[in-house]
N, C-alpha and C positions, 0 to 999 in steps of 0.2 A: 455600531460594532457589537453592542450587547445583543441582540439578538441573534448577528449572525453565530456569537460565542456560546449562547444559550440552544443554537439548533443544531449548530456542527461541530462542534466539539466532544471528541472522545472521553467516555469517562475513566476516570484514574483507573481499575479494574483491566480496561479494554487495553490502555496505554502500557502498562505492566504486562500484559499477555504476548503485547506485540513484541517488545524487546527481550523477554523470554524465551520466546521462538525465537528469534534471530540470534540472542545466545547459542540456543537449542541446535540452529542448524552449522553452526561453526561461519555466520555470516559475518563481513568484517566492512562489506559495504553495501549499504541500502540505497534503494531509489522508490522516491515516493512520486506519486503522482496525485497532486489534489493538498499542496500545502495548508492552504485558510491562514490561518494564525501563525502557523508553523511549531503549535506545541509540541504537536507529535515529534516532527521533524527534534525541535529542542530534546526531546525525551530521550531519542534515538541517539542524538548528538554529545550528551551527558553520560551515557550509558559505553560512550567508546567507539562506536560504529562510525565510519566517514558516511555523511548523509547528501546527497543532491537530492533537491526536491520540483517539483515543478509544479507553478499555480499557471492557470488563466486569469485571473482580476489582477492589475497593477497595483489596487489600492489596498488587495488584502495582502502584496506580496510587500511593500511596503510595511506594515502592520509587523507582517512576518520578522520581518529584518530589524525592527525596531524594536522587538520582543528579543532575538537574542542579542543585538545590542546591550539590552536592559542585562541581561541575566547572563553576562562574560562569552556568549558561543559564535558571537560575532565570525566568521572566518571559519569558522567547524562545518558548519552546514552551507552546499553549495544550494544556490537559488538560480532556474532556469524560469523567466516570463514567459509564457506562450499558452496556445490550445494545445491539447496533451498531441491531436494530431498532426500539427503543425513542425512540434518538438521531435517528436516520430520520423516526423518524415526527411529532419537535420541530418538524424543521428541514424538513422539505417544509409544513409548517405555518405556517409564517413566510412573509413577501412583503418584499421579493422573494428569492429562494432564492438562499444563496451561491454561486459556482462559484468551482471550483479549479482548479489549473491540470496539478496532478497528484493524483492519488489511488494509494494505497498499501493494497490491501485483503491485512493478513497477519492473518488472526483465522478463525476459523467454519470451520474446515477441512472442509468437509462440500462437495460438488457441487451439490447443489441448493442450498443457503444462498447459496454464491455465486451461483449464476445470481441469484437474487432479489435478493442485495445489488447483482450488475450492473447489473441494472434500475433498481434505485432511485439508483444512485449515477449513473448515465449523467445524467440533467437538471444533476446537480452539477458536471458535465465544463465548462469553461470552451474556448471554442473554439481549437482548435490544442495543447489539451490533453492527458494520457493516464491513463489508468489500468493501473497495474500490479497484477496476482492473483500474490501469493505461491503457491508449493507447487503448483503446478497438477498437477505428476506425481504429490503427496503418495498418494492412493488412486486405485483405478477411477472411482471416485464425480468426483474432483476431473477425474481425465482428458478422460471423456467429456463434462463442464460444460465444460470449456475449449473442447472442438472442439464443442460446439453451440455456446456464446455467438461463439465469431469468426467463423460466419459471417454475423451483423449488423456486423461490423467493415470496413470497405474495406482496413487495412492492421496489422497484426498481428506478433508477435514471439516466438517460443516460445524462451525461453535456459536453457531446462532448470527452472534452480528455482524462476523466474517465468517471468510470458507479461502481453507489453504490449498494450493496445489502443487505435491514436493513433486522437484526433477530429480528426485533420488529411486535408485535401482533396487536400495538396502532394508528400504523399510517394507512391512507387508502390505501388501496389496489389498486394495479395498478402499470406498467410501464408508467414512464414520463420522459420526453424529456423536460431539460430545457438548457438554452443557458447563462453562466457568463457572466457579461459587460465589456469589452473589452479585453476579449479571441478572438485571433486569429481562425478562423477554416480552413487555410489548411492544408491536409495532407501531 
């Protein structure tokens, strides 16, 4: 588990950013997709937010569960087992279809995966809502998926080691590139 904690784990900087935005956007429930450990998920769950998260590995979702066990969140943050497409494919099945008010896609690290997960997760967007893509600079793959999928976006976020995309009508329009203070940027 050390290494998977040493490759996939967000750092404290990135983990602050993210519940700041969710402050930011008046979110009150998140859904993660790509638990691991479930820090994040913990961060988010601390912070106030009702969190459901969804891993595919049993053993890290275990991990996961044992972690807020350990540190009282026990019961705060909901955990879904499955392939994120499998999950997907529950929960568009159901009526009427939950939305969220933020979504956190850190899992599937592939370019096309995402695009498809964007698609499917956008209906789940809660109005005034966002969805944040982990790693967007992670491969080519991931790059070129970012700058096709924003331009269905009206207003957009590239901060290096995610990229947001609000379903809000109020902010200005535009793709922007901003840079957190003391974020690392290699890849």
């Amino acid at each position: 588990m050390g290494e998977v904690a040493r490759v996939a784990l967000k750092p404290v900087a990135q983990v602050r950013a993210l519940v700041e935005l969710g402050r930011a956007v008046g979110a009150r429930e998140v859904l993660e997709f790509g638990t691991c450990l479930g820090i994040t998920a913990a961060h988010l769950a601390a912070a106030g937010f009702r969190v459901r998260t969804v891993e595919g590995h049993p053993g890290l979702a275990r991990r996961a569960v044992e972690g807020w066990r350990r540190v009282g969140l026990d019961g705060q943050v909901q955990l879904e087992v499955g392939l994120f497409s499998e999950v997907l494919d529950r929960w568009e099945a159901e009526s009427p279809v939950h939305q969220w008010d933020m979504i956190f896609l850190d899992g599937h690290h592939d370019g096309e995966a995402m695009r498809g997960y964007l698609q499917r997760l956008r209906p789940l967007l809660a109005p005034g809502g966002c969805i944040v893509c982990d790693d967007i600079h992670w491969s080519s793959g991931m790059e070129r998926a970012w700058h096709e999928e924003i331009r269905g976006w009206r207003t957009t976020v590239d901060a290096f080691h995610f990229g947001v995309l609000f379903g809000r009508n109020d902010l200005t329009p535009g793709h922007f590139r901003v840079r957190l203070p003391g974020a690392t940027f290699g890849v």
